[in-house]
C-alpha positions as a LaTeX table, in Angstrom:
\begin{tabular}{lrrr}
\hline
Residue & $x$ (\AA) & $y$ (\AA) & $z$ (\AA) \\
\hline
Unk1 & 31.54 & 29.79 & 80.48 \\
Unk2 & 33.17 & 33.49 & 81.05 \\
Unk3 & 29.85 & 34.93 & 82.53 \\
Unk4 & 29.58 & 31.98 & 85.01 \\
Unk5 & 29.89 & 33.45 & 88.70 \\
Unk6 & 33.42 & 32.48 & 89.70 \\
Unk7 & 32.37 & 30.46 & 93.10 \\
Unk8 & 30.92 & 28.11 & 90.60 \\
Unk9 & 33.66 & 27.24 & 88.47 \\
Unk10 & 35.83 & 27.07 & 91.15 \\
Unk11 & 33.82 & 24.57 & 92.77 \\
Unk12 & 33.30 & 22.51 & 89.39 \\
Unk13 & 36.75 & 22.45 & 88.86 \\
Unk14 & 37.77 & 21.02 & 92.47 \\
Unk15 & 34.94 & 18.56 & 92.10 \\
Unk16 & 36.66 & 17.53 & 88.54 \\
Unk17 & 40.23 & 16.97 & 89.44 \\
Unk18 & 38.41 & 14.94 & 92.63 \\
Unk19 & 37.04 & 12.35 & 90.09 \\
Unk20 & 40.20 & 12.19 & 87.94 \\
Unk21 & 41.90 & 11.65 & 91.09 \\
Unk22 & 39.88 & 8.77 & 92.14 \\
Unk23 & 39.69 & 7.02 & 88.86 \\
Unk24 & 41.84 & 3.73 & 89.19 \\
Unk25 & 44.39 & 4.00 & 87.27 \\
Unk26 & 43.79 & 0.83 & 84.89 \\
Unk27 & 40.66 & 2.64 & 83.42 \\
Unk28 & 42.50 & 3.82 & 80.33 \\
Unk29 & 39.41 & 4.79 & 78.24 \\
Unk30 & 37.43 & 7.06 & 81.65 \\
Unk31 & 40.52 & 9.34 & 81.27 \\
Unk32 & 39.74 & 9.37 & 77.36 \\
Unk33 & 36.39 & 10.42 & 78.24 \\
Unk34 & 37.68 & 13.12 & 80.93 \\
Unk35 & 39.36 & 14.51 & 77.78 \\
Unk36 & 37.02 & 14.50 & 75.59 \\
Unk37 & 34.54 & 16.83 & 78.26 \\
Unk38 & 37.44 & 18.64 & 78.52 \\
Unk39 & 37.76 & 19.58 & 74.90 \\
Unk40 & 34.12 & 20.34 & 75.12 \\
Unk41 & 33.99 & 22.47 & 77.69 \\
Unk42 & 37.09 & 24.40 & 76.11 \\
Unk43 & 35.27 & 24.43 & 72.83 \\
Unk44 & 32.45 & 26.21 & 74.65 \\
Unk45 & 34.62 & 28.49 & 76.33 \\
Unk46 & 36.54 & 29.36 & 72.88 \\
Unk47 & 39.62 & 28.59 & 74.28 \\
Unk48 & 42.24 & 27.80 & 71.56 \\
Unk49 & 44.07 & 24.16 & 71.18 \\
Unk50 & 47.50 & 26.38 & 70.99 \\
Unk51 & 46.54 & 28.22 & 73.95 \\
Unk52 & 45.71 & 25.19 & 75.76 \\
Unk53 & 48.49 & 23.07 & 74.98 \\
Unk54 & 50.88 & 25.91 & 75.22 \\
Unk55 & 49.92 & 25.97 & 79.05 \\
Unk56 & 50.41 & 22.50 & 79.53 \\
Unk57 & 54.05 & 22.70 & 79.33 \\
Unk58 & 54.18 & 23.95 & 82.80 \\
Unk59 & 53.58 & 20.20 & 83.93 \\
Unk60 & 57.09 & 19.42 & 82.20 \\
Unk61 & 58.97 & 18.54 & 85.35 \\
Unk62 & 56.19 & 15.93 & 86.39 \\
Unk63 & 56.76 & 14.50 & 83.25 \\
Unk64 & 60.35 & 14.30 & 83.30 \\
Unk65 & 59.90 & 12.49 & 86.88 \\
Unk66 & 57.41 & 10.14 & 84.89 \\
Unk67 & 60.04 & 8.99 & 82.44 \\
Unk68 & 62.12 & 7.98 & 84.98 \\
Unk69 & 59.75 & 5.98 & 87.41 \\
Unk70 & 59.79 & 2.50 & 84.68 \\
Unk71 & 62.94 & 2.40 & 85.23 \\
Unk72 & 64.00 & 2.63 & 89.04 \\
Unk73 & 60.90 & 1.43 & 90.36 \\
Unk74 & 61.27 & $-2.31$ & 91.65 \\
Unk75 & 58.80 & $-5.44$ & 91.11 \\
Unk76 & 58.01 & $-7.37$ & 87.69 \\
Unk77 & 59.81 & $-6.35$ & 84.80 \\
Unk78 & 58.92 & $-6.21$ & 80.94 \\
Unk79 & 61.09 & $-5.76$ & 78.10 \\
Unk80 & 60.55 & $-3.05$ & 75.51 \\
Unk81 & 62.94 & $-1.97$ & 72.35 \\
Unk82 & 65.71 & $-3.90$ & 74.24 \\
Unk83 & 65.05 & $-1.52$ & 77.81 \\
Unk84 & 63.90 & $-3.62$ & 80.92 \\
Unk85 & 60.30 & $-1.78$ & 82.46 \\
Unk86 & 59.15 & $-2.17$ & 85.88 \\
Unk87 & 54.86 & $-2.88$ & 85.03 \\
Unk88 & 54.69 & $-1.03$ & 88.42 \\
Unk89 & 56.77 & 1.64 & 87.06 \\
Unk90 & 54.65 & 2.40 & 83.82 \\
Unk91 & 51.41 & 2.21 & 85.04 \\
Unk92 & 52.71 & 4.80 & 88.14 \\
Unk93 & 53.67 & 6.46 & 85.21 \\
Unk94 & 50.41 & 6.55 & 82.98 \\
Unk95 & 49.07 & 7.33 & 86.32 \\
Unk96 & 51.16 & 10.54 & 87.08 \\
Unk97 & 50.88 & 11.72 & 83.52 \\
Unk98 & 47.11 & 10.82 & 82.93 \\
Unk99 & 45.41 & 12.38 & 86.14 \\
Unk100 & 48.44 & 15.32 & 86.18 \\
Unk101 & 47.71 & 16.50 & 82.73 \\
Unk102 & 44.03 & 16.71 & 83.33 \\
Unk103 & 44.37 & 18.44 & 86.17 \\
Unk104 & 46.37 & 20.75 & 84.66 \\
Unk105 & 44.33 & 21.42 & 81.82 \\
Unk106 & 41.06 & 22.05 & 84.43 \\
Unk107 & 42.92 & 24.61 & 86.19 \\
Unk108 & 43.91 & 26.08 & 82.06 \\
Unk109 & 40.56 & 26.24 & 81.50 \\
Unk110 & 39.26 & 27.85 & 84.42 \\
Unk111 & 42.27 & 30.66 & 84.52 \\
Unk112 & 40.99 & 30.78 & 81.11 \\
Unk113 & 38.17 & 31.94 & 81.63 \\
Unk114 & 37.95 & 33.72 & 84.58 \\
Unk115 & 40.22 & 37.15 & 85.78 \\
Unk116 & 42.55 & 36.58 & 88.69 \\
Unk117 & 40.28 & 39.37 & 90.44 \\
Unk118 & 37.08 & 37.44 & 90.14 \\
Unk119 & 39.17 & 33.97 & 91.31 \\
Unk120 & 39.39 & 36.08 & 94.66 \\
Unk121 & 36.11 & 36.89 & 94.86 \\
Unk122 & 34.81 & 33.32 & 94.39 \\
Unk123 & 37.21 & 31.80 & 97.12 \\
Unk124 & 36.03 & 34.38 & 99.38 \\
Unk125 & 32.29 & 33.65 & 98.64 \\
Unk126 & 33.56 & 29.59 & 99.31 \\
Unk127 & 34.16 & 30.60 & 102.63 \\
Unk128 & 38.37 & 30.19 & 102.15 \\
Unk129 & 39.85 & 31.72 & 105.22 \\
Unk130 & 40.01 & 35.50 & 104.87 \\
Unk131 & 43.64 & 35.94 & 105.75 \\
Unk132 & 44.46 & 33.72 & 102.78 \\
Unk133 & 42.54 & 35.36 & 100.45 \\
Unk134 & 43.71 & 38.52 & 101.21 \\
Unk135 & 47.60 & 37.45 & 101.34 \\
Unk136 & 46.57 & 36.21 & 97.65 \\
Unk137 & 44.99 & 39.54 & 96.66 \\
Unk138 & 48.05 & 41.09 & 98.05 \\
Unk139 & 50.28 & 39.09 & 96.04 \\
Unk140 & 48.64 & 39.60 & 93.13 \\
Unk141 & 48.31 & 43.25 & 93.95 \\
Unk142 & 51.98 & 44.13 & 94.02 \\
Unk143 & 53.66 & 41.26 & 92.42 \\
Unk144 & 54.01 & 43.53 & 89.34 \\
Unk145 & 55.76 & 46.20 & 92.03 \\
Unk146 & 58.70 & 44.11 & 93.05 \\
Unk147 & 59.18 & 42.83 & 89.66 \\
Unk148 & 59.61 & 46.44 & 88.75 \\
Unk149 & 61.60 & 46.73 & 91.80 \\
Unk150 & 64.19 & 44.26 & 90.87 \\
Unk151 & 64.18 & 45.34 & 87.04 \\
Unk152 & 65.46 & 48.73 & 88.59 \\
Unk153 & 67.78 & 46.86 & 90.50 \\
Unk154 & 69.15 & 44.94 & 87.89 \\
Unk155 & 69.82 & 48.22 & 85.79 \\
Unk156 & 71.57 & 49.85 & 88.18 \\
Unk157 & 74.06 & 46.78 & 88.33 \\
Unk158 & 74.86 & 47.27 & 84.53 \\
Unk159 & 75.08 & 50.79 & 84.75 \\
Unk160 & 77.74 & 49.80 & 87.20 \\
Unk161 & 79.49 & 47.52 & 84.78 \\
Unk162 & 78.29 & 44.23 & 86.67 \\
Unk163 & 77.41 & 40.71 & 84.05 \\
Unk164 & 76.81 & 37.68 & 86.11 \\
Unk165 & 79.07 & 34.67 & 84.41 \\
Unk166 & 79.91 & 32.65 & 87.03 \\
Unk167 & 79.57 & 31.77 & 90.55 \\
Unk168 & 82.16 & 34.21 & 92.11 \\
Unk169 & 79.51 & 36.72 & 91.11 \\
Unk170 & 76.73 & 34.80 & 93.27 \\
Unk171 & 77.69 & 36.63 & 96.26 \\
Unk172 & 76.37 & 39.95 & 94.15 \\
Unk173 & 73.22 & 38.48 & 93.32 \\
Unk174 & 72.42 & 37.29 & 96.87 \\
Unk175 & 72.89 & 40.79 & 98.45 \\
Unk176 & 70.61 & 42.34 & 95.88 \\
Unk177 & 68.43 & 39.41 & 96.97 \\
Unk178 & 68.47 & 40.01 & 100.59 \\
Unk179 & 67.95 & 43.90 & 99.31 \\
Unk180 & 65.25 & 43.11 & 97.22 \\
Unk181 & 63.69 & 41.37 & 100.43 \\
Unk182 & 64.42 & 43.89 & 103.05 \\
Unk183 & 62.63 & 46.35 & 100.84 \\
Unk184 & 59.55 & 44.34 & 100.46 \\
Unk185 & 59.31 & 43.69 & 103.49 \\
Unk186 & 59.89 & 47.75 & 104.24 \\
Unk187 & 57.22 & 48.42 & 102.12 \\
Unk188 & 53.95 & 45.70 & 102.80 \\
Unk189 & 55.08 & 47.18 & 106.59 \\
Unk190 & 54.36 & 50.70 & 105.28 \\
Unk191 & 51.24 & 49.89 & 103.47 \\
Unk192 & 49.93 & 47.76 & 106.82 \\
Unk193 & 50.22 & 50.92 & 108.95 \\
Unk194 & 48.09 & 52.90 & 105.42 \\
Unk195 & 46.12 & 50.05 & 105.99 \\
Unk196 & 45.47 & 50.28 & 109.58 \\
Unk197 & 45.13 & 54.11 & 109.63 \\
Unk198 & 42.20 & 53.91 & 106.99 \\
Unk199 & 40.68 & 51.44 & 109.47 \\
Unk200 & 41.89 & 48.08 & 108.55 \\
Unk201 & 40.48 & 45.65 & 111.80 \\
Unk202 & 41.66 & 42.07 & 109.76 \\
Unk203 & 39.17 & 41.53 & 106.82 \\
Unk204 & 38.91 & 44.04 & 103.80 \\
Unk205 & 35.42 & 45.01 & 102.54 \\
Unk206 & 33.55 & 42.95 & 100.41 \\
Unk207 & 32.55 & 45.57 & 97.16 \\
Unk208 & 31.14 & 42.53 & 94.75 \\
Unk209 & 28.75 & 40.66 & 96.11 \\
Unk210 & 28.86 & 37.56 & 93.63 \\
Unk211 & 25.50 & 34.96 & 93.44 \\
Unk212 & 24.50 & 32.35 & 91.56 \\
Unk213 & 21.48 & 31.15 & 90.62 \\
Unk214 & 19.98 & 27.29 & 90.28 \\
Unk215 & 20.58 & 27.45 & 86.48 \\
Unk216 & 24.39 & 28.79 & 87.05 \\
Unk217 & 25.01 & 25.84 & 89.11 \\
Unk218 & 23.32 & 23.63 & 86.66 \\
Unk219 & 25.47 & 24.64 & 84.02 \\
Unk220 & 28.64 & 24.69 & 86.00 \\
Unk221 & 28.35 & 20.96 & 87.59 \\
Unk222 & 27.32 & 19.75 & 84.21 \\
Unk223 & 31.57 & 18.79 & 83.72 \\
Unk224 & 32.00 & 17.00 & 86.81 \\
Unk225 & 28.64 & 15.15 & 86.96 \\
Unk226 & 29.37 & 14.43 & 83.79 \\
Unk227 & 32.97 & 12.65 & 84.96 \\
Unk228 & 31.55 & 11.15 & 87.51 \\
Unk229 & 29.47 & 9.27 & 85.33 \\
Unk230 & 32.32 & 8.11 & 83.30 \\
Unk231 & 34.23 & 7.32 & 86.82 \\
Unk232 & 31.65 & 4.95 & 88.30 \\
Unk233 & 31.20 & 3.13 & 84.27 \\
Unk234 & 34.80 & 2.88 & 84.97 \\
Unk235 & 34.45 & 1.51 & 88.65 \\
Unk236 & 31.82 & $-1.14$ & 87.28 \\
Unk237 & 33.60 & $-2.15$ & 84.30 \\
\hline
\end{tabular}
C-alpha cells in the first residue's frame, strides 16, 4: 500500500467514497461490508486501530449535527426511551454518520499512507488544474512559516504583558490578525517576484515523473471494485 504510485490511490479512494455515496441508505449490512474492506486494506497498510480511530474524531461536528436531525426533522414519528424520533430523522441520521465516517476513514487511510508531497504529485499526474496544485504545494510549503510567524507574534505580546481573558481584548487579537495577514501577503508577493525572476511563466517543473503499471492499478482498484460489488448485492437485494 505505501509503495503504490500516488495517482492510484488517489483515484481508488475517489472511486470508494463514490460507491459509499451511492449506496441507499437502507442497506445497513453493504456499509458493514465497506468496513470490513476497510479494515483490510488498513491491515495491509499496517495502519494502527488507535491511529485510525484517533483520526476519526475530526468528523465530530457531523456527528453532533446527526444527533440532532431525529429530533427536528418533521414526518412520522417513533417513540424511543420515552423521546419522540422522526423515522426520517434517524435514517438521515444513519445516513450522515454511515457514508461520513467511511469517507473519513478512506481519506485516513490514504494520508496514511502516502506523504503530502507525493499527494501533489499524483493530482498533478490526474490532470487537476495546475494553479490548484501549486496553490496547495504552496500552502503546504509555508504553512509551517506563518505558524512560526504568529508564534513570534504571540511572544512578543507576553513580553509586553498582554493575556487575552475577555472580549475587550479582541480588538488586540484582530490587529495582530490583520498583521499577521498583511505580512503574508508581503511575503508570497516577495517570493512571486523570486519566482518570476528565476523564470516562473505559470506552471512549476515537473522533477518526479510518477507511473504506474497494469499490476499497480490492479492492486489499487481491488478496494473499490471490491465495494462496488457489495453496492450492486445491495441494489438487488
Amino acid at each position: 500500500m505505501h509503495g503504490l504510485p500516488p495517482h492510484t490511490k488517489l483515484a481508488a479512494a475517489f472511486l470508494f467514497v463514490v460507491v459509499v455515496v451511492s449506496t441507499p441508505r437502507e442497506a445497513m449490512w453493504a456499509f458493514a461490508g465497506y468496513a470490513v474492506l476497510l479494515a483490510v486494506v488498513a491491515y495491509q497498510a499496517r495502519v494502527p486501530a488507535r491511529f485510525l480511530l484517533g483520526r476519526l474524531l475530526i468528523e465530530v461536528p457531523f456527528v453532533a449535527f446527526a444527533v440532532l436531525m431525529p429530533f427536528v426533522a418533521e414526518g412520522e414519528r417513533v417513540h424511543v426511551l420515552g423521546l419522540s424520533l422522526s423515522v426520517n430523522g434517524l435514517w438521515g441520521a444513519w445516513n450522515v454518520l454511515a457514508k461520513g465516517t467511511l469517507g473519513v476513514a478512506a481519506s485516513v487511510l490514504l494520508a496514511a499512507t502516502t506523504e503530502l508531497r507525493e499527494l501533489l504529485l499524483g493530482l498533478q499526474r490526474l490532470k487537476l488544474p495546475p494553479l490548484l496544485v501549486q496553490i496547495a504545494s504552496f500552502m503546504i510549503r509555508y504553512g509551517d512559516v506563518i505558524t512560526d510567524e504568529m508564534r513570534r507574534m504571540r511572544i512578543a505580546r507576553e513580553s509586553r504583558g498582554f493575556e487575552a481573558k475577555g472580549v475587550r481584548h479582541w480588538g488586540v487579537l484582530a490587529k495582530s490578525a490583520g498583521a499577521l495577514f498583511i505580512r503574508s501577503y508581503e511575503r508570497g508577493e516577495r517570493v512571486h517576484l523570486a519566482m518570476v525572476s528565476r523564470g516562473y511563466a505559470g506552471s512549476m517543473p515537473v522533477i518526479d515523473e510518477v507511473t504506474a503499471s497494469g499490476a499497480q492499478w490492479r492492486h489499487a482498484l481491488a478496494l473499490p471494485c471490491a465495494a462496488l460489488v457489495v453496492c450492486l448485492l445491495g441494489w438487488m437485494l
